[in-house]
C-alpha positions, 0 to 999 in steps of 0.5 A: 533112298537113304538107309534106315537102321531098326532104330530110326524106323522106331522113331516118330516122324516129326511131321505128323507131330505137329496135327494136334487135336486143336489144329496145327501147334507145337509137336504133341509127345509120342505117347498122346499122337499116338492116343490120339491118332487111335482115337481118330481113326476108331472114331466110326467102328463097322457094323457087326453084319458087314462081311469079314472080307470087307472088315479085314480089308478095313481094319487093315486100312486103320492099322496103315493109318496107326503107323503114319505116326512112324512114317507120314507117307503111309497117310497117303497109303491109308487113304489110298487104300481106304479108296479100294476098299469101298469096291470091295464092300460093294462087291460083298453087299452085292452077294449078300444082298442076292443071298449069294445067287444072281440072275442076270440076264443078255441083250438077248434075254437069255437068262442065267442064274449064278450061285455065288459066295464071291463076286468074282465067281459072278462077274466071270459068269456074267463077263462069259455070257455077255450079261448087261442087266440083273435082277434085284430087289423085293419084285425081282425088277431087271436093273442094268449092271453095264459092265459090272465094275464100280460105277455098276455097283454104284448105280445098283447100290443107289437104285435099290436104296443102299446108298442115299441122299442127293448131296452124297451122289456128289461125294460117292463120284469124287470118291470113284474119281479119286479111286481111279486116279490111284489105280491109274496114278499120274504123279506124286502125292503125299496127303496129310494125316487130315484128309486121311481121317476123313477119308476113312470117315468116309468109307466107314459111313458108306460101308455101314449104310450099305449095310443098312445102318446110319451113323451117329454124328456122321456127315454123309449118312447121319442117324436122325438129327434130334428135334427139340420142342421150342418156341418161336416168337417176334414183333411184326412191327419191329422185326425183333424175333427171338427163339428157346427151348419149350421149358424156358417159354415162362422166362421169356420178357412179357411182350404183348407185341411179340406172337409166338408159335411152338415148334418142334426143330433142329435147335441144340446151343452149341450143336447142331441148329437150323441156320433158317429157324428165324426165317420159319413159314408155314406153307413153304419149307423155309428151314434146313432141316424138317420143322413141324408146326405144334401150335400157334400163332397166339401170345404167349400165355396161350402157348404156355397154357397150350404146352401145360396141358399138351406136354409135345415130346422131342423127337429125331428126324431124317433130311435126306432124299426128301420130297418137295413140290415147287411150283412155276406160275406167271414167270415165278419159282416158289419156294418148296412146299411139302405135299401134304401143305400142297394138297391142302392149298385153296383153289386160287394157289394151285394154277401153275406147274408143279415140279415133284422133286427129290433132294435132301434141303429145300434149297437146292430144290428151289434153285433146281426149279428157278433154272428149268426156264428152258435151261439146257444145263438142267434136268426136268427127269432123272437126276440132274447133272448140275445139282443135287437133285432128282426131278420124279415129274410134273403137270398140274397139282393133281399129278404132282401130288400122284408123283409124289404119293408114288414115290413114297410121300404122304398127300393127306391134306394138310392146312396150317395157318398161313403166316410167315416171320418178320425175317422169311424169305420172299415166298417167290423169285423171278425164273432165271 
């Protein structure tokens, strides 16, 4: 390693110049990398309840990541780092959520009570006594704990609700891969000052949800998505089809030919928007995000004078961990329906399995239930080892409908006219 007077250790370092708000492009000042950087790695602060210990450890990572700008092998650092941190965020959530004495118990059955203000005062206790299994959560249920280490907090974590979503089981075992990979390094590497923002991105979102709080504008644990209220209007002969905000129903062509409906859904020009708002059907859930039907079909002096006299107000929604029910009959997969549009079926639409699934989009519960035609690969209970979603149960649409109600969703029939856009998908597929 060359020598480095106190000057050059002042200097910036020319290769993390060049990472620009705009991408790659000629090496910003020092000055703005540094505005800027600071900017990036602030941009999701911890909630005020999460432990100290666990904020100091974050709020160290930050600091690593601020002088990449004089050193690009500390964006590497900071991510490292950063990977640590989240065991030891679990480890606090863990004491905290136990209000700082847990009770775990032996294959025996031997049960011990540890007062604890840290995990480790814990985790000894429970490695002498040989413990597999504590007791947690609000009816004091046994969870296994096997041996207490980042996969047990994980998976407690997960059982009891503190981390969510079906897609972020996915994110939450890449990052404990890649936290093992740095305790047990088997080579070089040297991250760029992207990839280290984001994993800090990462960790403050997961830090937060353990703690109970969603993050605005977040990727794995978002704060509720807004929904506007807008119309949604097509020509069943030609196919043509087109979409607004309510306010602007008025301005739109006077078509005779067009029907249009009122919804209230994920649509914001030039943010986030339901990719599928075009493809809308009102048994099946045919759009990303959540989409209530307010009104319609009718032409569009009805849905004027209907949004008059109802004024519906926006709203925000939540997409993650939701329950489907997808239904298998003569050889087809139907698309995922809600409970409620399930319960309230006619009598001709209910023969059939009924699948009760947990996922956070409609579409990976259907290509769940297209491959359970005695594929080995994929679930029929628990979580599936193959995509991101949970299997509750199945049988008939009255057990389904049992399942689902027991795992939190409503099933107070619901039955919205059945119609579906010039441009929705095929309401079944052949089993694969």
């Amino acid at each position: 390693m060359e020598f480095e007077t106190f000057s050059d250790m002042q200097a910036p370092d020319p290769r993390g110049l060049v990472f620009t708000p705009r991408g790659l492009g000629g090496p910003m000042s020092p000055e703005a990398a540094a505005e800027f950087r600071h900017k990036a790695v602030t941009r999701f602060e911890l909630a005020p309840d999460v432990s100290e210990e666990t904020r100091l450890r974050f709020e160290q990572v930050q600091r690593i990541y601020s002088y990449g700008l004089l050193c690009y092998d500390l964006y590497t650092a900071a991510s490292d780092a950063a990977l640590l941190v989240l065991e030891q965020a679990l480890r606090d959530r863990f004491v905290s959520f136990h209000n700082g004495l847990i009770t775990f118990r032996t294959p025996r059955g031997v049960e011990h009570t540890v007062p604890a203000d840290r995990y480790n005062h814990f985790l000894d206790r429970y490695k002498a006594e040989k413990g597999n299994e504590v007791k947690t959560g609000p009816s004091g249920e046994w969870v296994k704990f096997g041996g207490g280490m980042l996969h047990s907090l994980k998976t407690w974590a997960r059982h009891v609700g503190l981390l969510q979503g079906q897609r972020n089981r996915g994110m939450e075992k890449m990052l404990s891969e890649l936290r093992n990979a740095v305790a047990h390094p088997n080579g070089f590497t040297l991250l760029s000052p992207i990839e280290a923002t984001q994993r800090i991105w990462d960790l403050a979102e997961i830090i937060n949800h353990l703690w109970g709080h969603k993050t605005p504008g977040g990727r794995l644990y978002p704060a509720g998505l807004p929904q506007r209220v807008c119309w949604l209007g097509w020509d069943p002969r030609t196919g043509n089809i087109a979409a607004g905000d309510a306010e602007n129903l008025q301005g739109f062509r006077d078509d005779s030919d067009f029907e249009f409906i009122v919804l209230r859904t994920v649509h914001e020009p030039g943010g986030i928007s339901d990719p599928h708002l075009f493809e809308f059907d009102s048994w099946y859930e045919a759009t990303q995000y959540p989409t209530e039907l307010l009104w319609g079909p009718g032409s569009k002096a009805e849905a004027v004078d209907w949004l008059a006299n109802e004024s519906p107000e926006d709203s925000t929604c939540h997409y993650l961990d939701r329950i489907f029910l997808v239904r298998q009959h003569a050889g087809r997969a139907f698309l995922p329906m809600r409970p409620e549009v399930a319960a309230g079926l006619p009598a001709e639409e209910q023969d059939g399995v009924w699948h009760v699934l947990r996922a956070d989009y409609p579409t990976d519960a259907f290509v769940h239930a297209r491959y359970l035609n005695g594929s080995p690969k994929h679930d029929t209970s628990g979580e599936c080892s193959e995509c991101w979603v949970t299997a509750l149960g199945q049988g008939d649409l009255a057990e389904a409908l049992q399942v689902a109600e027991k795992a939190g969703a409503s099933v107070v029939p619901v039955s919205p006219p059945d119609f579906r856009t010039p441009l929705a998908f095929p309401r079944s597929q052949p089993l694969t």
